[in-house]
C-alpha positions in Angstrom: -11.6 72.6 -54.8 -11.8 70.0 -52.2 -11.1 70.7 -48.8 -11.3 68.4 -45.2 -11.6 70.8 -42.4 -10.6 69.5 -38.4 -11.9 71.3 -35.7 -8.5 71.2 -33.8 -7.6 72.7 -30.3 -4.2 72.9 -31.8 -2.2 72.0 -35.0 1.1 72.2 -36.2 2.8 71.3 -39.5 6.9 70.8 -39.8 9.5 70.4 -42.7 12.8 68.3 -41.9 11.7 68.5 -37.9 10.8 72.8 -38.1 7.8 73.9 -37.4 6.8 75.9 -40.5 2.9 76.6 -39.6 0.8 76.2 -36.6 -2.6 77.5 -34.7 -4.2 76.8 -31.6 -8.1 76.6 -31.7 -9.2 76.5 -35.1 -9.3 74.9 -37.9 -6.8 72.3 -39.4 -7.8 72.9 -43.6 -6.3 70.1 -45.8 -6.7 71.6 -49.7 -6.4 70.2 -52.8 -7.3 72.3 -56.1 -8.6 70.2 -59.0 -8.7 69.9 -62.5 -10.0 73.2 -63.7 -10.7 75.0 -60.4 -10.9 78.7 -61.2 -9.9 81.6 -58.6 -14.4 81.7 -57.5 -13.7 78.3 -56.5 -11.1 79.5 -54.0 -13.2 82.3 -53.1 -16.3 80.5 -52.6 -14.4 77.7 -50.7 -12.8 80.5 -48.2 -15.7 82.5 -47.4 -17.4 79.0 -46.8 -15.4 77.9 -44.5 -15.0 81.4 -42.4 -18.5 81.3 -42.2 -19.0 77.4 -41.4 -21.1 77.1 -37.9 -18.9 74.0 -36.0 -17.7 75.5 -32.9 -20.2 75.1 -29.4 -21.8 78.2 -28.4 -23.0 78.5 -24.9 -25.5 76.1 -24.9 -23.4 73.5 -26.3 -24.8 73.6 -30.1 -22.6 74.1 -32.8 -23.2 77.6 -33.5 -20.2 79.6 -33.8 -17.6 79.9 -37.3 -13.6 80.1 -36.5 -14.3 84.0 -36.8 -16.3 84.1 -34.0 -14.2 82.2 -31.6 -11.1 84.3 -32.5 -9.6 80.4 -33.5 -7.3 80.6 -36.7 -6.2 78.2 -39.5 -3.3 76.0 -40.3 -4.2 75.8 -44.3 -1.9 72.7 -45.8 -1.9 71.5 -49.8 -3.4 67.9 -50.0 -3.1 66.5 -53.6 -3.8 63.0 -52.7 -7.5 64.2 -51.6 -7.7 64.0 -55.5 -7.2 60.7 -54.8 -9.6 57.9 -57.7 -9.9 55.0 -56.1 -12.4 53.7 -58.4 -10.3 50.8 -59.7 -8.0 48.4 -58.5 -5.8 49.6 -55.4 -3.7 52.2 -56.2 -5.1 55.6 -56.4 -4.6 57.9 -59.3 -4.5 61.9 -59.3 -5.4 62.6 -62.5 -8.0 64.6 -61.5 -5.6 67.2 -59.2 -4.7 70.6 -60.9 -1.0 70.7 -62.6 1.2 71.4 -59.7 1.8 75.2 -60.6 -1.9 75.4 -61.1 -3.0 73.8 -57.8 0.1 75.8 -56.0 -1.3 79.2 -57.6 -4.7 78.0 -56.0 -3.5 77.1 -52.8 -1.7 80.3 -52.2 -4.8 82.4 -53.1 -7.5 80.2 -51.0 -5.0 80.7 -47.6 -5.1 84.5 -48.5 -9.0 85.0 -49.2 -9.3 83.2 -45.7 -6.9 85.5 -44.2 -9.2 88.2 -46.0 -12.0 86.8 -44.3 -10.5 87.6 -41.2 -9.3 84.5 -40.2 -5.8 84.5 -39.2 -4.1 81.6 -41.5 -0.4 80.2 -41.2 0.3 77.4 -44.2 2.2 74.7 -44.9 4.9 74.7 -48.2 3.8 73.6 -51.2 5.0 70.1 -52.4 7.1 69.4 -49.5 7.3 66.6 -47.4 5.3 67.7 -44.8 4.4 66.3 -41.1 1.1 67.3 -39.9 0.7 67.1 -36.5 -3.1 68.0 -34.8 -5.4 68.0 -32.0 -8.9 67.1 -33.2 -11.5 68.6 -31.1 -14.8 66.5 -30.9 -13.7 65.3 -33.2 -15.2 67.3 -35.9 -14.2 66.5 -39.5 -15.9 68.0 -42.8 -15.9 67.1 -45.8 -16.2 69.8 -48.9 -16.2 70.9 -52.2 -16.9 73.3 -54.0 
C-alpha cells in the first residue's frame, strides 16, 4: 500500500459541496492499495503511521505520533498515487488494486488506524472528492509498505 501522510492543523473532504469527513490536528492520509496488497499490508501501514514521530514536542523536535497529541485522521482513497509515469505523459494505473479490491483495503486500513486509537473520519470510495487541508510545517511523507 502506498500512502502520503500531511501533517494538517485541519482537513476536510466534501462530495457535491457536503462535508463527508473532517479532523482538526492530525493527519491528512491519502491511500492507494496496490496490485496484490494483502490485509498485513494494511496492518503494517496503520500501526506505522499511528506510531510515526512528526509532531513537535516541547523542545520543538519532532517527537510525538498523532496518538500522542490526541490529533485524528481524515483517511481518503487515492488511486492515482498508483500513478506510472515512466513513459510518455499520461500516467497509467495498472499497478492500483481492482477497485473492489483496493475499496476492501481502504476500508480495513481506516479501521486498524481507528484500532490504533486514532480517531479516523474517511472519505467515499470512488467519488468525486474535494479535499480541502491545512498543512502544518508543512510536513509531507511519503510511504509504502
Amino acid at each position: 500500500m502506498r500512502a502520503l501522510i500531511q501533517r494538517v492543523n485541519e482537513a476536510r473532504v466534501m462530495v457535491d459541496g457536503d462535508v463527508i469527513g473532517q479532523c482538526g490536528a492530525g493527519v491528512l492520509i491519502l491511500v492507494c492499495a496496490m496490485q496484490g496488497d494483502q490485509v498485513a499490508n494494511a496492518d503494517q501501514l496503520a500501526a506505522k503511521i499511528a506510531k510515526l514521530r512528526i509532531f513537535q514536542d516541547d523542545a520543538g523536535k519532532m517527537n510525538l505520533s498523532v496518538r500522542d497529541i490526541g490529533g485524528s485522521a481524515l483517511v481518503v482513497s487515492q488511486f492515482t498515487l498508483a500513478a506510472d509515469t515512466k513513459r510518455g505523459n499520461r500516467p497509467g494505473f495498472s499497478d492500483a488494486a481492482p477497485p473492489d479490491e483496493g475499496e476492501r483495503l481502504y476500508e480495513y486500513f481506516a479501521a486498524q488506524l481507528a484500532a490504533q486509537g486514532v480517531p479516523v473520519e474517511t472519505g467515499r470510495f470512488g467519488a468525486d472528492m474535494k479535499v480541502a487541508l491545512v498543512n502544518d510545517g508543512p510536513v509531507t511523507i511519503w510511504m509504502e509498505v
